[in-house]
C-alpha positions as CSV (number, residue, x, y, z in Angstrom):
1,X,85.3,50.4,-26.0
2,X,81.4,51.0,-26.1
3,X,81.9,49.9,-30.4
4,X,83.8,46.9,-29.5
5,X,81.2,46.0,-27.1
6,X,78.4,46.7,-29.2
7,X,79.5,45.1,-31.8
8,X,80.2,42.0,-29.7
9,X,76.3,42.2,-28.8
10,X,74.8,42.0,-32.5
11,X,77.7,39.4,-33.1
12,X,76.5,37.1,-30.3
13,X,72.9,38.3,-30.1
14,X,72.0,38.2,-33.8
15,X,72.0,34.3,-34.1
16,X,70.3,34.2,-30.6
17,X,67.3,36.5,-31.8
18,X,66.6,34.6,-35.1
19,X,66.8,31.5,-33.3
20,X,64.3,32.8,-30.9
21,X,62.2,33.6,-34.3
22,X,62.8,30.5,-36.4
23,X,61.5,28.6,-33.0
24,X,58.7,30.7,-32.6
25,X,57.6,31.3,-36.0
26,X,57.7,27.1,-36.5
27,X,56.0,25.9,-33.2
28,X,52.9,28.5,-34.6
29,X,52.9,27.0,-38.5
30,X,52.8,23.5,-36.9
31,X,49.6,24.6,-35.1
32,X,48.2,25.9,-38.4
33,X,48.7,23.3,-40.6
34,X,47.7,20.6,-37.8
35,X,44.2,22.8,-38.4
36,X,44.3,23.2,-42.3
37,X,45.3,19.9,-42.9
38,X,42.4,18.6,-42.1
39,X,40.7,20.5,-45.0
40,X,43.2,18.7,-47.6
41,X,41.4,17.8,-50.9
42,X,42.2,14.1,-52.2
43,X,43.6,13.5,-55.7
44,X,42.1,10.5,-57.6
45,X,43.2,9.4,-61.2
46,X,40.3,11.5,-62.9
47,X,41.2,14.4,-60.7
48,X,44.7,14.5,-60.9
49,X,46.2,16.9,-63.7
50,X,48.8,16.0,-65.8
51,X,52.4,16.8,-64.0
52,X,55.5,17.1,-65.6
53,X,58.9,16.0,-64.3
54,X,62.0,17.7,-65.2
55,X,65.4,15.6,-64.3
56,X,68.3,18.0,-65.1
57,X,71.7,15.9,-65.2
58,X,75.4,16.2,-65.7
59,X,77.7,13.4,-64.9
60,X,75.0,11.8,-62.8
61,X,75.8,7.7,-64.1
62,X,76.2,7.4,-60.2
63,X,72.8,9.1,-59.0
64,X,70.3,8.9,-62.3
65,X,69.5,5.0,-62.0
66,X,68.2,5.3,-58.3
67,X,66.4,8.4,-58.3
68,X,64.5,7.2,-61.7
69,X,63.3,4.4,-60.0
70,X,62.2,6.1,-57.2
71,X,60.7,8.1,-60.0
72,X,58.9,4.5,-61.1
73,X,57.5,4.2,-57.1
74,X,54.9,7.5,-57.4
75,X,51.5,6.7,-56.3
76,X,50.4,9.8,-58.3
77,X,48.3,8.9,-60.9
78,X,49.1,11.5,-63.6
79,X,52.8,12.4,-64.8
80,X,55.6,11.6,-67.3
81,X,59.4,12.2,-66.7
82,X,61.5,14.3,-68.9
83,X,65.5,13.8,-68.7
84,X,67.7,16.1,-69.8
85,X,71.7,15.8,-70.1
86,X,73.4,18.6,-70.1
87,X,76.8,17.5,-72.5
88,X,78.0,14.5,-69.9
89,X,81.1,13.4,-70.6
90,X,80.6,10.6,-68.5
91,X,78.0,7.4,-69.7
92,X,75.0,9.6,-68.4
93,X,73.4,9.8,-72.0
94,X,73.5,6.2,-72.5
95,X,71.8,5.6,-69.3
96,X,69.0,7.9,-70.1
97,X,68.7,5.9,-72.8
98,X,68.9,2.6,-71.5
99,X,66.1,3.8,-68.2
100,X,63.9,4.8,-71.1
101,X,63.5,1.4,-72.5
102,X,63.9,-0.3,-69.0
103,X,60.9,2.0,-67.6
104,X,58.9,2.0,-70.9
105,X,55.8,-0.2,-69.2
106,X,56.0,1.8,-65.8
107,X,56.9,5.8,-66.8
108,X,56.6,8.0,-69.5
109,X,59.2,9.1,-70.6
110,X,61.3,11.4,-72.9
111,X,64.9,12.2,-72.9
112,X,66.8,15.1,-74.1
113,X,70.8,15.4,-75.1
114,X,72.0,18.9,-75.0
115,X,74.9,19.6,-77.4
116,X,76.4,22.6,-75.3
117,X,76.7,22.6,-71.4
118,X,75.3,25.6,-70.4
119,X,73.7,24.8,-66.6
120,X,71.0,24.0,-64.8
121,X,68.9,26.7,-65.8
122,X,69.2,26.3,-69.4
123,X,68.7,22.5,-69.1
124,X,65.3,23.2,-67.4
125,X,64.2,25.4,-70.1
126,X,65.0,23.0,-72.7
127,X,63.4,20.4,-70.7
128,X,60.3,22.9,-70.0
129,X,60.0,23.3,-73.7
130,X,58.5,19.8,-74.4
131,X,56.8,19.0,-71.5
132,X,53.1,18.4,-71.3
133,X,52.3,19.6,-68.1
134,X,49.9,21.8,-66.7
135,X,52.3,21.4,-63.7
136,X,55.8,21.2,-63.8
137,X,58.4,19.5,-61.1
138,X,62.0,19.7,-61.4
139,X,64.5,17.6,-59.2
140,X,67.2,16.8,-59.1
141,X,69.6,14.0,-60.5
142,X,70.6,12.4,-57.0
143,X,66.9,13.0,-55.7
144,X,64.8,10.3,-54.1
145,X,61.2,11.3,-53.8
146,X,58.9,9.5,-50.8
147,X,55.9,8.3,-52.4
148,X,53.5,10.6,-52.1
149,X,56.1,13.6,-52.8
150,X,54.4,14.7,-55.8
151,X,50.3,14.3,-54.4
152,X,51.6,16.8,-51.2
153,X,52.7,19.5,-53.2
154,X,50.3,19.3,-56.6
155,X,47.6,19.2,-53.8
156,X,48.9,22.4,-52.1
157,X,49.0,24.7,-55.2
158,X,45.6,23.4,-56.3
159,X,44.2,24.6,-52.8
160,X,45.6,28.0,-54.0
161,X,45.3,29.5,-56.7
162,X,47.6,32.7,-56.6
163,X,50.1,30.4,-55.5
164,X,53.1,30.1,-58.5
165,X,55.2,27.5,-56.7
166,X,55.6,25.3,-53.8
167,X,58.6,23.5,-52.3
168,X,59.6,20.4,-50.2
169,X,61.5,19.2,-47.9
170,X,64.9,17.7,-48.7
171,X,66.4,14.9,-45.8
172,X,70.0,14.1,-46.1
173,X,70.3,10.4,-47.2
174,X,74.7,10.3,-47.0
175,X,75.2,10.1,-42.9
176,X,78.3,8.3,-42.7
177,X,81.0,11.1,-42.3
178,X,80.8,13.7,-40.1
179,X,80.2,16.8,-42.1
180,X,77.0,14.6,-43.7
181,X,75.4,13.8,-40.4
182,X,76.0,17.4,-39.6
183,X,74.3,18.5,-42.5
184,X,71.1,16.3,-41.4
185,X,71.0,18.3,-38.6
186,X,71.1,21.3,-40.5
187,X,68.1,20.2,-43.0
188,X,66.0,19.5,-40.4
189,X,67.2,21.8,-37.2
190,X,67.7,25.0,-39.1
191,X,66.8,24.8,-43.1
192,X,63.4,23.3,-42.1
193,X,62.3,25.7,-38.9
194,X,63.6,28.6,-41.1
195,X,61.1,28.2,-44.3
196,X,58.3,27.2,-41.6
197,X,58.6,30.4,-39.5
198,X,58.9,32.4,-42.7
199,X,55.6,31.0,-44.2
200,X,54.3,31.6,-41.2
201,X,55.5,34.9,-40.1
202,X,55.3,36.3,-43.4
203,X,53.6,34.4,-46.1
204,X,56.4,34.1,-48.3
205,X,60.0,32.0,-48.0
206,X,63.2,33.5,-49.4
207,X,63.7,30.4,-51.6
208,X,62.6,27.2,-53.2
209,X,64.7,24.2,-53.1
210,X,66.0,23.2,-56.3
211,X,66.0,20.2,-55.8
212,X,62.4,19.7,-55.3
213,X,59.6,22.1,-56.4
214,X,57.0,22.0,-58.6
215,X,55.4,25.5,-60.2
216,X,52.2,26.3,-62.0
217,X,52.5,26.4,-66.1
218,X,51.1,29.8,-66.2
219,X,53.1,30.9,-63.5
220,X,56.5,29.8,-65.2
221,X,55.0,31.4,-68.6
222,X,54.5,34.8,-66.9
223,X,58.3,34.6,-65.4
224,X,59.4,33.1,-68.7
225,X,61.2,30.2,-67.4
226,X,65.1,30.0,-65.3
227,X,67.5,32.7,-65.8
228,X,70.4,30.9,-67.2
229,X,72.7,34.2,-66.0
230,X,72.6,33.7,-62.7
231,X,74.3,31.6,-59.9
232,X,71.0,30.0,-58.1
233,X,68.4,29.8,-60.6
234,X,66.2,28.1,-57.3
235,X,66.9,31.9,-55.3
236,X,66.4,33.8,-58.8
237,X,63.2,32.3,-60.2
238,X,61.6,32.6,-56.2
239,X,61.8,36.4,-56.5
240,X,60.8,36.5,-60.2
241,X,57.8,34.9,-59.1
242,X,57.4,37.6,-56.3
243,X,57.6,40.8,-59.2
244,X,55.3,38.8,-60.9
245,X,52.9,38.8,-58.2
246,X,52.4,34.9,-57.6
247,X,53.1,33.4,-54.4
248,X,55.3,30.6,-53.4
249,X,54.5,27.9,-50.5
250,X,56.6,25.3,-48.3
251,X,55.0,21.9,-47.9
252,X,57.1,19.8,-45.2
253,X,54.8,16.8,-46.1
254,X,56.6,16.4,-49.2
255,X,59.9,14.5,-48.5
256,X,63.0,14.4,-50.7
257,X,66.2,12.1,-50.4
258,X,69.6,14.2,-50.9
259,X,72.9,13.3,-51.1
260,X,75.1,16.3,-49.5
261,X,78.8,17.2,-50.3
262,X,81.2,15.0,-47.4
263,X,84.5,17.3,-48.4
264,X,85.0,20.9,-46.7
265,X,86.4,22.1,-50.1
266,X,82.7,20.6,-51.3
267,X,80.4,22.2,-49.0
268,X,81.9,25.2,-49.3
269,X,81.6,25.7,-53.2
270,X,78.0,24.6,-52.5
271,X,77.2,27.7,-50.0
272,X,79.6,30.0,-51.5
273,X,77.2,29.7,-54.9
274,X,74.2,29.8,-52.3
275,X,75.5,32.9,-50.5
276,X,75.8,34.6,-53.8
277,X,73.1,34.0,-55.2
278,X,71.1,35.2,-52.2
279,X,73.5,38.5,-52.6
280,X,73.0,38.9,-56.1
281,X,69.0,38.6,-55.7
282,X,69.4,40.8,-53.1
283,X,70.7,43.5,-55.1
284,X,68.4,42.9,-58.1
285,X,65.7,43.3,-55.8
286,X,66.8,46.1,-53.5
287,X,63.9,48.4,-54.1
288,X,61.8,45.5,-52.8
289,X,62.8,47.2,-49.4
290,X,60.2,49.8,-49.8
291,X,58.0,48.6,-52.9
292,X,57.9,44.7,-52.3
293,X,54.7,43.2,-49.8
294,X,56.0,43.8,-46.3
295,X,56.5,40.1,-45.6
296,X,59.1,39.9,-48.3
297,X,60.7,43.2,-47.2
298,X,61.3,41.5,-44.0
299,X,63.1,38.6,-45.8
300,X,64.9,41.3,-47.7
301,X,66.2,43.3,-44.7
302,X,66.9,39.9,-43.0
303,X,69.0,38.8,-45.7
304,X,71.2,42.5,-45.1
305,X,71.3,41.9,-41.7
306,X,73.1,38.5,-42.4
307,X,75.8,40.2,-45.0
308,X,76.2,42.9,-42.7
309,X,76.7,40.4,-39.7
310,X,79.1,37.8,-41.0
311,X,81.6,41.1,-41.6
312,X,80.9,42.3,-38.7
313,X,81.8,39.5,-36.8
314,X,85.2,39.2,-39.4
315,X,86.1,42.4,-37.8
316,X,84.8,41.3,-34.5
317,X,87.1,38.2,-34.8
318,X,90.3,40.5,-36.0
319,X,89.9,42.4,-32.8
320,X,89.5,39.7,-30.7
321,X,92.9,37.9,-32.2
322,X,94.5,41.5,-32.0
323,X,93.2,41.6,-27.9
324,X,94.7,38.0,-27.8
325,X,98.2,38.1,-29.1
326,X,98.9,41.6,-28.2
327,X,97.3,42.5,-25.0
328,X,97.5,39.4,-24.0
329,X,93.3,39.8,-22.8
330,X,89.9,38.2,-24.2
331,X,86.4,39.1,-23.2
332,X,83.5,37.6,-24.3
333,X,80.0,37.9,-22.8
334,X,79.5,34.4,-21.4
335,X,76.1,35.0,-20.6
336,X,75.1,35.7,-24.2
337,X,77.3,32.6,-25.2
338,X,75.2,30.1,-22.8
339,X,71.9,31.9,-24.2
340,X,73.1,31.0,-27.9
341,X,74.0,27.4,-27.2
342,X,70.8,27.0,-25.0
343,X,68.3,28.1,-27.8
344,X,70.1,26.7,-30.5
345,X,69.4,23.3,-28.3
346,X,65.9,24.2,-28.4
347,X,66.1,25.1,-31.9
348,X,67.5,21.4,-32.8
349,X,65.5,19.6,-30.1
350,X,62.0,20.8,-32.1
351,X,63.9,20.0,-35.6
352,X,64.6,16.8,-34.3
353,X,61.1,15.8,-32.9
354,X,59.5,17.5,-36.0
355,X,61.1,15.1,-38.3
356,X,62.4,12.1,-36.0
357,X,60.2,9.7,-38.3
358,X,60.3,11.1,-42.1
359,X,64.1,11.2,-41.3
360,X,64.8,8.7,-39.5
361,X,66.6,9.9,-36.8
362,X,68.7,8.4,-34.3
363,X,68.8,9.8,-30.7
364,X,72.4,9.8,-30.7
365,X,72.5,12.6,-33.0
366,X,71.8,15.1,-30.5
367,X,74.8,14.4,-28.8
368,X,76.5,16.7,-32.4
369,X,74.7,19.9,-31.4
370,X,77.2,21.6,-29.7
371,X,79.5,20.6,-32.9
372,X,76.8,21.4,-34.9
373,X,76.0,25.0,-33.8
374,X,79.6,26.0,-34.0
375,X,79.8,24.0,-37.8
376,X,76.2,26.2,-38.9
377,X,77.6,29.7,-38.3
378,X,81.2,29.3,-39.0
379,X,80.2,27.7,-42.7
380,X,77.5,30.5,-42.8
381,X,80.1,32.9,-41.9
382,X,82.8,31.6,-44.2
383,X,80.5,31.4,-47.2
384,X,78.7,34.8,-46.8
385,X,82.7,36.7,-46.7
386,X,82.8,34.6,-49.8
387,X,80.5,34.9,-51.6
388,X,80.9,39.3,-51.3
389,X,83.9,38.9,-52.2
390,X,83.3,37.1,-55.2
391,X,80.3,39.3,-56.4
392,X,82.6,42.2,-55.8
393,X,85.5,40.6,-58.0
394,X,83.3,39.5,-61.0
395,X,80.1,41.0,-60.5
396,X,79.1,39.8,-63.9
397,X,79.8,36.0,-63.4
398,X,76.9,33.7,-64.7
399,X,75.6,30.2,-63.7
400,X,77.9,27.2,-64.7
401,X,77.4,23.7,-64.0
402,X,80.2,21.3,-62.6
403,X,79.8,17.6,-61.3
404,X,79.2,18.0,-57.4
405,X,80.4,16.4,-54.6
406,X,77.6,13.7,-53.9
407,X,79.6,12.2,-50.6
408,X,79.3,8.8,-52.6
């Protein structure tokens, strides 16, 4: 009885002591960027080094048109865009083609055509291979930069120098099903607070997003580019950077548009292949639990804790159906449960204010949370069992690249 109830406590209190993290770590790196930004070096056109932005595509004819253009609205004075199909077999070549010449008085431009899909990763390279760069961005194809996107975070690695890479923040722009508006919430309740409080808290964040971020040249030569044999090449190339000694930043200031996946069978592809890559960097980096700085070994152990929660609570759920249909009795701390749902309001509530006006929220949306909390750690929960499951069937499996679900 004292295992079943112990293992109800780190079950229930787990999510309620990283909330009580994420919410503290976030409230303190709002109060020291409010003081460092007012430090903040301004770009001009003779100041501003040349940046380089990678646009990885396959099968994007729905996405490429709009995020090029958005591409075309910059007010950074110094950059060229490099496009790269990976082996469409839909007209996404031809567009590239037909945006070059559209663009030609507005962007420069170059656009590559890959004979062979062979992923993301891969596609970067190639794309990495003839850009000009001292800095290089990649995005992605359904990604719709604010303005001054690429000023926030070429400012931030110029202010520091042993920083390798930086990341932004990506808003959901799809909010008209369900599963997308939940996903808003999750961008800027829990993805958001998360990479503030680890910044914070430990000087490092357990990942950049792929599908904004923009690296130092000599940073990406010393890591030698994406690992095509991998899952996540966003999670991979983080930690590479880590070995390598550079450091890696989170700059909320610098706003991405996303489309998110609006079918279950969707999102959960998308975090399976997130959950596993976090496992498999996990494992490639396990002696980072006693070698690593001792901020990253917190995100290291962190990301155990999580693996060795979600089957925990699998278990924890078993037992709880086996109390249910055979015993005919369920116990659950209500207490703990109230705690949960109370922070996680918090949690939400400071997402929400946080980035009511650079995602244009509605108050309405707060009425979702308690859906919303529930949605969070069921798909985290799903997608962790898995992704284990997975890594433990084909350990060996590398990075492939499908069309998404874009919720269009």
């Amino acid at each position: 009885m004292w295992l079943s109830n112990l293992n109800t406590f780190f079950v229930i209190g787990y999510p309620i002591f990283v909330s009580v993290i994420w919410i503290t770590g976030s409230l303190f790196f709002g109060l020291f960027r409010r003081h460092q930004r007012q430090r903040r070096v301004t770009l001009t056109a003779e100041t501003a080094p040349l940046v380089s932005i990678l646009v990885p595509a396959h099968n994007e004819s729905d996405t490429l048109e709009t995020a090029v253009a958005s591409l075309a609205n910059l007010n950074y004075p110094n950059y060229e865009v490099i496009l790269i199909d990976d082996h469409s077999t839909d007209t996404t070549r031809d567009l590239m083609a037909q945006l070059k010449t559209q663009w030609a008085s507005q962007l420069t431009m170059t656009t590559l055509s890959l004979p062979v899909n062979q992923g993301k990763a891969n596609a970067l390279n190639q794309g990495y291979q003839v850009a000009q760069g001292d800095f290089i961005m990649a995005i992605d194809a359904d990604s719709l930069l604010a303005p001054d996107a690429v000023d926030q975070l070429i400012t931030t690695l110029i202010e520091r120098p042993d920083y390798g890479a930086v990341t932004g923040k990506p808003v959901v722009r799809n909010r008209t099903s369900l599963l997308g508006r939940l996903q808003l919430l999750e961008y800027v309740a829990v993805i958001d607070l998360i990479k503030k409080a680890q910044s914070y808290l430990t000087g490092s964040i357990t990942t950049v997003s792929g599908v904004l971020v923009a690296f130092r040249r000599e940073a990406l030569d010393d890591v030698h580019g994406w690992n095509p044999a991998v899952m996540t090449e966003d999670i991979d190339i983080t930690w590479r950077m880590y070995r390598s000694h550079w450091k890696v930043a989170y700059e909320p200031q610098a706003i991405c548009w996303i489309l998110v996946p609006e079918h279950l069978q969707g999102l959960l592809k998308q975090r399976q292949r997130w959950a596993r890559g976090g496992l498999e960097v996990l494992i490639t980096n396990f002696r980072g639990l006693f070698t690593a700085p001792l901020g990253q070994r917190w995100l290291l152990l962190e990301s155990v804790v999580s693996n060795v929660w979600a089957l925990l609570t699998a278990f924890g759920m078993l037992a709880y159906l086996f109390q249910l249909v055979f015993l005919h009795a369920l116990s659950l701390d209500g207490n703990l449960l109230v705690l949960m749902f109370v922070l996680n309001g918090i949690q939400f509530t400071l997402g929400f204010l946080a980035s009511q006006q650079t995602a244009q929220l509605a108050g309405p949306e707060l009425l979702l949370v308690p859906v919303y909390v529930l949605y969070y750690w069921l798909i985290n929960l799903v997608s962790c069992l898995m992704a284990i499951g997975s890594y433990l069937v084909n350990p060996q499996r590398t990075g492939t690249w499908r069309s998404p679900d874009r919720g269009l």
